[in-house]
C-alpha positions as CSV (number, residue, x, y, z in Angstrom):
1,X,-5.4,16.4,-3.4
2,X,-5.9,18.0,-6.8
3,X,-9.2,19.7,-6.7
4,X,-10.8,21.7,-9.7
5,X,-13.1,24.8,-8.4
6,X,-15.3,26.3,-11.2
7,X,-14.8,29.9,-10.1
8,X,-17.3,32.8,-11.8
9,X,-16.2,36.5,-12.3
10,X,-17.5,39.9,-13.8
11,X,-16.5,40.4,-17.0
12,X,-14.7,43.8,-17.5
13,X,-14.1,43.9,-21.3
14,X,-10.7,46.1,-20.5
15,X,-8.5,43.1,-20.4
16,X,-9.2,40.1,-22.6
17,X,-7.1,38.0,-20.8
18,X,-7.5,37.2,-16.6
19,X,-5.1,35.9,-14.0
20,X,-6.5,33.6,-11.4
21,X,-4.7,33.6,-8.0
22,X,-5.0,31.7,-5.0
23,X,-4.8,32.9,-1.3
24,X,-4.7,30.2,1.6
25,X,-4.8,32.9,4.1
26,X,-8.1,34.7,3.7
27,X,-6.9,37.1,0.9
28,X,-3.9,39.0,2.7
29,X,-1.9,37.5,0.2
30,X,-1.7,35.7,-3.3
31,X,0.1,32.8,-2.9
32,X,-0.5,30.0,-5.8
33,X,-0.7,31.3,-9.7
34,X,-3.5,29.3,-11.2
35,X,-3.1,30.2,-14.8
36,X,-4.5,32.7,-17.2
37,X,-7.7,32.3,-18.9
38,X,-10.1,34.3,-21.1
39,X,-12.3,36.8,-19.6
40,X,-15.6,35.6,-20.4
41,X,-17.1,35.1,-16.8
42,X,-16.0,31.8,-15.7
43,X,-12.8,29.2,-15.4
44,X,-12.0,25.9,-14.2
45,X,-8.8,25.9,-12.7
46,X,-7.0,23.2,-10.5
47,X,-5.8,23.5,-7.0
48,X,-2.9,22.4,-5.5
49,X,-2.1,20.3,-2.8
50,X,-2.5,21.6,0.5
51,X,-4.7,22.3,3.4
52,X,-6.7,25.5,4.7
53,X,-10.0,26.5,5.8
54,X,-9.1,30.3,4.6
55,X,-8.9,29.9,0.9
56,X,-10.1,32.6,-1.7
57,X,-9.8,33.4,-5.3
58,X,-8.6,36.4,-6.8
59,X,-9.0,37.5,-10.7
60,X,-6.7,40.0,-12.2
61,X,-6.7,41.4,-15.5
62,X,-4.2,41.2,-17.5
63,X,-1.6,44.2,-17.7
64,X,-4.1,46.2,-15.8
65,X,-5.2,46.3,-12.0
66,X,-9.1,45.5,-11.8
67,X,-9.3,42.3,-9.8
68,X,-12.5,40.2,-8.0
69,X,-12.2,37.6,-5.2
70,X,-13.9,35.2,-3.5
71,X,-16.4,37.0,-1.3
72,X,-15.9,34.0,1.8
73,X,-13.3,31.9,2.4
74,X,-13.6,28.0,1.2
75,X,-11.6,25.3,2.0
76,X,-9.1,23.1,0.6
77,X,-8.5,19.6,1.8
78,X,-6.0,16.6,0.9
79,X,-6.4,12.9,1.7
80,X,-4.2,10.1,2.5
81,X,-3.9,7.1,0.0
82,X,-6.1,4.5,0.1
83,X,-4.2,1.2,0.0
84,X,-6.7,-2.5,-0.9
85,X,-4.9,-5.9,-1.0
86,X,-5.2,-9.5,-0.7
87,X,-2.3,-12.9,-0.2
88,X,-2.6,-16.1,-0.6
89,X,-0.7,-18.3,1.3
90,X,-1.3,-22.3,2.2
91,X,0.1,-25.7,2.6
92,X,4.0,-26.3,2.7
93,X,5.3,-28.7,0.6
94,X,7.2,-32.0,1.0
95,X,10.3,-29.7,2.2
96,X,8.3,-27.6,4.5
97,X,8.1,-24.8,1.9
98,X,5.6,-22.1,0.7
99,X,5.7,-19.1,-1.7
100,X,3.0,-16.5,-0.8
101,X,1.8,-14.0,-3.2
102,X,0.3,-10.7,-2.5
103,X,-1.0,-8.0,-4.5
104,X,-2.4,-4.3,-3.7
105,X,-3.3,-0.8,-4.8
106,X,-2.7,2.8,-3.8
107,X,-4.7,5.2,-4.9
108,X,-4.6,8.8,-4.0
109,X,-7.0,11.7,-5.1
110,X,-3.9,13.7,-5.5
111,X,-0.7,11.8,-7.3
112,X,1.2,9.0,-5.6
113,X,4.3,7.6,-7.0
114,X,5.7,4.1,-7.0
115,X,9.3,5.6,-5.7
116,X,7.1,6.4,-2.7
117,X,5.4,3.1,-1.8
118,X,7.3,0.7,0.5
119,X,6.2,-3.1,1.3
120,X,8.2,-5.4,3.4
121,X,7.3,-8.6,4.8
122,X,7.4,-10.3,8.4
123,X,6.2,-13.3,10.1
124,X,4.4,-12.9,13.7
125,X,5.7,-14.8,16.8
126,X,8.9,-16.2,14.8
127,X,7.1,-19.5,13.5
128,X,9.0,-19.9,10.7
129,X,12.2,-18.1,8.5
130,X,11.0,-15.9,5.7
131,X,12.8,-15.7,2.0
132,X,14.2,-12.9,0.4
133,X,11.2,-10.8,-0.9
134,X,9.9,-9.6,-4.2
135,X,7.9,-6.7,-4.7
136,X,6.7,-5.6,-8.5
137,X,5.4,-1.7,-8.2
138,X,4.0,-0.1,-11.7
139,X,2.6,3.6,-12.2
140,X,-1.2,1.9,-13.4
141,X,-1.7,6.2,-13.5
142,X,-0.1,9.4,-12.0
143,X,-3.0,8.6,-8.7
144,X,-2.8,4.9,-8.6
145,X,0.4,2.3,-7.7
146,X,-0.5,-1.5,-8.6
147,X,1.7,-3.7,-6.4
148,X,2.3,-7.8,-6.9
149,X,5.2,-9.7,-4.8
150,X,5.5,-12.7,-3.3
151,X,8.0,-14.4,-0.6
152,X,9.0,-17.6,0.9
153,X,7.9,-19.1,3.7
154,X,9.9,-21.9,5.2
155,X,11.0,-23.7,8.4
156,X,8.0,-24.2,10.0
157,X,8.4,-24.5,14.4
158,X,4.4,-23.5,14.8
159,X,1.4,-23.7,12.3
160,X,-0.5,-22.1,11.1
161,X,2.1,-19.3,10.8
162,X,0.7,-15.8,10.2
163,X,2.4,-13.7,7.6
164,X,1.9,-9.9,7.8
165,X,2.8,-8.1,4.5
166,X,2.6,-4.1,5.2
167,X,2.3,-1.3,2.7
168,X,3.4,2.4,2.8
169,X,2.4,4.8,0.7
170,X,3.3,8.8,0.4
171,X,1.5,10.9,-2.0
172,X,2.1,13.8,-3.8
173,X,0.7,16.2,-1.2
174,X,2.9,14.9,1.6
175,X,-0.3,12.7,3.4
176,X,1.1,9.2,4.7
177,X,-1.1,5.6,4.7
178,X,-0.2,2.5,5.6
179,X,-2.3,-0.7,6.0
180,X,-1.2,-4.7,6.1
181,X,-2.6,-7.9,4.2
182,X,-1.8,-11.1,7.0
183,X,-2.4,-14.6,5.9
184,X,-1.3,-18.1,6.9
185,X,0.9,-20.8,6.0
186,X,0.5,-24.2,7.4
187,X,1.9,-27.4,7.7
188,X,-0.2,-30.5,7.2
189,X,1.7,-33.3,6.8
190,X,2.0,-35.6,9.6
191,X,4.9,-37.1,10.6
192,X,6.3,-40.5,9.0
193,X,6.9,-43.5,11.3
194,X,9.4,-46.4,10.4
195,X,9.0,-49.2,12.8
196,X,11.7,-52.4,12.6
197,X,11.4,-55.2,10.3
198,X,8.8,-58.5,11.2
199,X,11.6,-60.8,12.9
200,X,10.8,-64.0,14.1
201,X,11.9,-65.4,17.9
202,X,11.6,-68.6,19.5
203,X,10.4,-68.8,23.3
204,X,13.4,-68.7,25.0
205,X,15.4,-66.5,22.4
206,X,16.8,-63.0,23.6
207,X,17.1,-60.8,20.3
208,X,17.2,-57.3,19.7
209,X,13.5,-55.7,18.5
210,X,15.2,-53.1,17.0
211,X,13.9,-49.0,17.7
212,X,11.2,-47.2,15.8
213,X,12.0,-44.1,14.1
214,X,10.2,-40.8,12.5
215,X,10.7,-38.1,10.0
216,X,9.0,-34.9,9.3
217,X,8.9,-32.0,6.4
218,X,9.5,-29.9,9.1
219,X,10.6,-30.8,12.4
220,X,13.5,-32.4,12.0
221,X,13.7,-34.5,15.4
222,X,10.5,-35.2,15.7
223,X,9.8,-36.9,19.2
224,X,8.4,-41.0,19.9
């Protein structure tokens, strides 16, 4: 990501003012401006993103050719995002219903953008019919993403029923992470039996007892 390198030169009181450079491949060639700073021995300057094992600094004073560079090569090193999140599901309701919520973070030790994070939502092994989703992604800082969203769960045909929300993140310096946040949703309300009225039958009588019958919040032909 972003590094800062405090980098120490001569001082060569011919130039007041020094150039800082940056080579990624072992000082053949000058590749990444990093700003011009006073010559007084020493800057902080910040690197950009990218990775090499063949990185050196060169100082050049300004208007004039005197330079100094880094006597070994360094290296420079990016990471992916980290991405942290937790949802909460549950119990359907009365019409075999449930809203999850979720939330995460990306953070990056370069930049991330929330244009560049992607969630969707999906439930394993097709025990149940998912919503439309909602996903809420704010720019907490230019290296951190804050994500809420939530999504129906509905029509229950196995329980508990796991839902797998997954979250993709690119950062500034082209590193991809991806991670998911599964929890369940269950259904546990038993079924409803209505048996026949009491009726009342003499010995020899031949009547009709009538048929039991169920209902359920989510099966809706539940089996006797």
């Amino acid at each position: 990501g972003y590094n800062r390198d405090l980098h120490s030169f001569p001082t060569r009181r011919s130039s007041d003012l020094v150039v800082i450079w940056l080579s990624t491949d072992g000082g053949l060639t000058q590749s990444h401006n990093l700003g011009t700073t006073a010559n007084d021995g020493s800057a902080e300057v910040t690197l950009p993103c990218l990775n090499t094992n063949q990185a050196r600094i060169f100082v050049f004073g300004l208007g004039n050719n005197f330079f100094d560079c880094s006597n070994t090569n360094f290296t420079i090193s990016s990471n992916r995002p980290t991405i942290a999140g937790s949802a909460i599901g549950g119990a359907v309701d009365a019409s075999c219903s449930r809203t999850v919520t979720f939330s995460a973070t990306v953070d990056d030790d370069c930049s991330v953008s929330a244009a560049d994070v992607n969630v969707t939502a999906s439930v394993l092994s097709s025990a149940a019919t998912l919503g439309p989703l909602t996903v809420v992604e704010s720019q907490s800082a230019s290296d951190r993403v804050s994500i809420t969203g939530s999504v129906n769960v509905f029509g229950l045909t196995a329980s508990p029923a796991t839902v797998r929300i997954v979250v993709t993140a690119n950062d500034g310096c082209g590193n991809t992470a991806a991670t998911f946040i599964e929890t369940t949703v269950t259904d546990q309300t038993a079924p409803v039996i209505s048996c026949p009225v009491d009726l009342t039958f003499e010995c020899d009588d031949i009547g009709d007892f009538g048929a039991a019958s169920a209902t359920d919040n989510c099966d809706p032909n539940p089996a006797l």
